[in-house]
Backbone as JSON, one array per atom type, in Angstrom:
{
  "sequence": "XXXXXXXXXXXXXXXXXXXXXXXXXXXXXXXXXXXXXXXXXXXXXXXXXXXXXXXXXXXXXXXXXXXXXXXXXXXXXXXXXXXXXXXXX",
  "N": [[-33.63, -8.64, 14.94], [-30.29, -10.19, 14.68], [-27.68, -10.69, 16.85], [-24.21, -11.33, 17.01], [-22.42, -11.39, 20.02], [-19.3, -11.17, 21.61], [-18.11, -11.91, 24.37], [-16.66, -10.97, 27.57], [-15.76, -13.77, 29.75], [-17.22, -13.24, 33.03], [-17.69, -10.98, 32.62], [-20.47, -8.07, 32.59], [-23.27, -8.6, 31.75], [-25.21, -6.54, 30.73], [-23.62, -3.87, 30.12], [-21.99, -4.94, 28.67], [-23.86, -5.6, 26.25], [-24.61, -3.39, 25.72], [-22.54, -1.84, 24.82], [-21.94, -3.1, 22.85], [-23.38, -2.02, 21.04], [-26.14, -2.75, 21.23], [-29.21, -2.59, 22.01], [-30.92, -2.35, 24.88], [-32.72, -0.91, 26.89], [-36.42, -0.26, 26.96], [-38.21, 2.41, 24.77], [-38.64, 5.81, 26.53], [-36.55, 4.42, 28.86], [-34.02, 4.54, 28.29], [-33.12, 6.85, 28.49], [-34.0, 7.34, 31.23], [-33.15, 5.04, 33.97], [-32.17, 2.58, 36.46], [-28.96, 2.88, 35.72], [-27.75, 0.44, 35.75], [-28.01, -0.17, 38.56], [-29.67, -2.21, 39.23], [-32.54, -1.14, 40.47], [-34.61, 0.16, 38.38], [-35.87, -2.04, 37.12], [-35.75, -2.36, 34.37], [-33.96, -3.0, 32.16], [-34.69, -5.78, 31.24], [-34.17, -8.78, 29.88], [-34.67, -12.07, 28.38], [-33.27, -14.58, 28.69], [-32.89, -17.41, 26.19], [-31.09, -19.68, 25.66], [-28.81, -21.69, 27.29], [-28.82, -20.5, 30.09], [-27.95, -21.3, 32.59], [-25.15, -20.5, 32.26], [-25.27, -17.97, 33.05], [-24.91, -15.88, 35.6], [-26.61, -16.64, 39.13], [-29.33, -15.74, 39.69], [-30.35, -12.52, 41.38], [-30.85, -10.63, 44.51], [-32.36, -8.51, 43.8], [-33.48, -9.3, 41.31], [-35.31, -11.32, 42.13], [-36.98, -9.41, 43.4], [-37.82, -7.86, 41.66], [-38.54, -8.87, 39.28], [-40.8, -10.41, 40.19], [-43.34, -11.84, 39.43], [-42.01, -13.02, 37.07], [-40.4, -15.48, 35.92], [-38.7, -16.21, 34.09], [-37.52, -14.31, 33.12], [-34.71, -12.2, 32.71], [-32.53, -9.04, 35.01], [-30.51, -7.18, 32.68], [-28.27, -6.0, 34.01], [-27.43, -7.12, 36.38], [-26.74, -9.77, 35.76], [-23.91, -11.54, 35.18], [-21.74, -12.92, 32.96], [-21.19, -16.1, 32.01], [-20.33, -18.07, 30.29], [-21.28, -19.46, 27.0], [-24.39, -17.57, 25.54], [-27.69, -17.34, 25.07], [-29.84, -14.44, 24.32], [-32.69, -12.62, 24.42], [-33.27, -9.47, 23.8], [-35.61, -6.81, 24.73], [-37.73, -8.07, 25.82]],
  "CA": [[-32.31, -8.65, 14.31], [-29.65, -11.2, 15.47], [-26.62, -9.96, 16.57], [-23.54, -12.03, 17.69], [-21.71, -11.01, 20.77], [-18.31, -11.82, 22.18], [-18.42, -11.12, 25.96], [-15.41, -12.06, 28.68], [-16.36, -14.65, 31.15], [-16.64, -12.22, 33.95], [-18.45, -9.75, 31.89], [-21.49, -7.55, 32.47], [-24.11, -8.58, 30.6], [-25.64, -4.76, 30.58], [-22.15, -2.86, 30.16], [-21.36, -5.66, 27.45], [-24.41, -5.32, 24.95], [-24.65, -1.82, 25.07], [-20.83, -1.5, 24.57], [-21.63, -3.67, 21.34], [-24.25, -1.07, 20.38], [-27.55, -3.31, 21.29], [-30.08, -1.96, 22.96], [-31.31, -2.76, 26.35], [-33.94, -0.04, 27.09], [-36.88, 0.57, 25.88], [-38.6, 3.85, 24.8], [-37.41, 6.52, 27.29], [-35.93, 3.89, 29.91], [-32.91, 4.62, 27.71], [-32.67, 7.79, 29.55], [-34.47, 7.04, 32.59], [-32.85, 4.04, 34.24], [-31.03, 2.97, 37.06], [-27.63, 3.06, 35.36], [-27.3, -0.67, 36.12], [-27.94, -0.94, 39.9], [-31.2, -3.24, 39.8], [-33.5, -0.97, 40.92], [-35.51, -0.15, 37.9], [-36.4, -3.3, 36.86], [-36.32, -1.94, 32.87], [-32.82, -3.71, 31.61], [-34.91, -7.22, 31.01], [-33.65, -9.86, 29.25], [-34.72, -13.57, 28.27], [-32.38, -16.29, 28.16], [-33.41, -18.1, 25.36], [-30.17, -20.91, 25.76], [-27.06, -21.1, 28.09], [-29.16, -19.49, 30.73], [-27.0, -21.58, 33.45], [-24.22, -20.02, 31.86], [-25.2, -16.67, 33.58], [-25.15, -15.53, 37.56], [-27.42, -16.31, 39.29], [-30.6, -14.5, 40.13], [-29.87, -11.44, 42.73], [-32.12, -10.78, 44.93], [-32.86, -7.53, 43.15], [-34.37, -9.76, 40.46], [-36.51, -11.35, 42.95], [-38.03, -8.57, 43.77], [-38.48, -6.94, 40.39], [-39.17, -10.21, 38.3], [-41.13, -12.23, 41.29], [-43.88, -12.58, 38.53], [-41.69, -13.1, 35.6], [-39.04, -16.41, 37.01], [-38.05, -16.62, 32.47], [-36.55, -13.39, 32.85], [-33.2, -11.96, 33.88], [-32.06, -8.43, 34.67], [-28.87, -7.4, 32.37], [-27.26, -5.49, 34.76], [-26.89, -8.33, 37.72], [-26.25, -10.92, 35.22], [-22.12, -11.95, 34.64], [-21.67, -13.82, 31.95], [-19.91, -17.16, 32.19], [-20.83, -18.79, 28.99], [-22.28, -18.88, 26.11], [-25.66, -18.16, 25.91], [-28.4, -16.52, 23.82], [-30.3, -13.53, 24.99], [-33.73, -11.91, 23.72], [-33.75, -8.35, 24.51], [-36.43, -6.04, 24.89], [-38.61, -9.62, 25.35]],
  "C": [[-31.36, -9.41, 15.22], [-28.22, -10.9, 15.66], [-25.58, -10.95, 17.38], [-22.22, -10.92, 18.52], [-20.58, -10.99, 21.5], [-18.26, -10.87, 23.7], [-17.57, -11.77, 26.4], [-16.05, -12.7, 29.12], [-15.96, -13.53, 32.43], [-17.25, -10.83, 33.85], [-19.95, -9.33, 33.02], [-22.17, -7.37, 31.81], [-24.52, -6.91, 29.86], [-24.41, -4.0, 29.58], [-21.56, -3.87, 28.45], [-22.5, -5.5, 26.02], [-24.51, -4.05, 24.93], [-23.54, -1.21, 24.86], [-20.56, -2.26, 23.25], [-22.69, -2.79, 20.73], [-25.98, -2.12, 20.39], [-28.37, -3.13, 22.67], [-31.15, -2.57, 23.81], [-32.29, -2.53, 27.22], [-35.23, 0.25, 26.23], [-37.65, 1.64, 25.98], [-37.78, 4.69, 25.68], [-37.26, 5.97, 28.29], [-34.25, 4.31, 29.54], [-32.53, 5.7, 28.28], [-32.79, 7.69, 31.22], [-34.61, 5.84, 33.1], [-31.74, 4.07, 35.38], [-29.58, 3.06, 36.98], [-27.06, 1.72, 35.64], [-27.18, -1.45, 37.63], [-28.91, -1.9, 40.63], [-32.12, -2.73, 40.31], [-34.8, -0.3, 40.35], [-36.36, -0.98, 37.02], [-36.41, -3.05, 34.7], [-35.16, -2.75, 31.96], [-33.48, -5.23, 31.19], [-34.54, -7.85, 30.36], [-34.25, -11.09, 29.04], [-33.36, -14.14, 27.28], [-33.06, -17.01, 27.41], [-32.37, -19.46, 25.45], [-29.39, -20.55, 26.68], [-27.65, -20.75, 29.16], [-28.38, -19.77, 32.07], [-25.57, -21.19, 33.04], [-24.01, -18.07, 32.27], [-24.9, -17.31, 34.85], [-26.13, -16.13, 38.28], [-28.18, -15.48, 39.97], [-30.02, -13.56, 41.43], [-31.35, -11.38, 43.24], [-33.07, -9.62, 44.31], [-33.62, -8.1, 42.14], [-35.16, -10.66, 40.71], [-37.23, -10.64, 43.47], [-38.49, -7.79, 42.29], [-39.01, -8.05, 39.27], [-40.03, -11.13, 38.76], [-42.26, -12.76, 39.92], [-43.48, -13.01, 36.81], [-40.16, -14.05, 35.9], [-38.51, -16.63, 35.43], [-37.15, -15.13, 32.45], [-35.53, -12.85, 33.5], [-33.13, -9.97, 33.98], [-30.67, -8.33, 34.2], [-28.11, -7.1, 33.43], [-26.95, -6.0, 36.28], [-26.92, -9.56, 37.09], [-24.41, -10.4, 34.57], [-22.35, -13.05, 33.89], [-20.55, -15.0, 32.25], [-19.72, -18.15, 31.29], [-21.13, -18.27, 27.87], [-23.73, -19.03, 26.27], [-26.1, -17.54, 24.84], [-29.75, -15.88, 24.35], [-30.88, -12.67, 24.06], [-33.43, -10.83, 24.11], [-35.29, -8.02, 24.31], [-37.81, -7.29, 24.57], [-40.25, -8.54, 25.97]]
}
């Protein structure tokens, strides 16, 4: 389902789709997660466009993505663009 998002520049990716009601977790990560501080790797994301229009990479998502360099976590990506973002890829 395709949902269009208006996010500040400045934003939190994380804090911004699940504040538009699109979901970020899946199964029970939705409870059991680190609340956005990068350290359970479960918030994933693909950039599908724009993706230089995020942050970049933290190092937290070098250590939790080293074998996955297409994906982002939401919650250490700021939005500075537009872009266009798979969840639960």
């Amino acid at each position: 389902l395709d949902k269009v998002v208006t996010v500040p520049s400045g934003a939190n990716l994380r804090e911004s789709l699940m504040d538009a009601g699109v979901t970020v977790y899946p199964f029970v990560f939705a409870l059991l997660n680190c609340r956005g501080k990068g350290l359970c790797g479960t918030c994933r994301v693909k950039p599908v466009d724009g993706a230089d229009n995020l942050s970049p990479r933290t190092q937290a998502e070098a250590k939790k993505l080293a074998r996955r360099p297409d994906l982002r976590l939401a919650c250490q990506c700021v939005v500075r663009g537009d872009c266009t973002i798979q969840t639960l890829p």
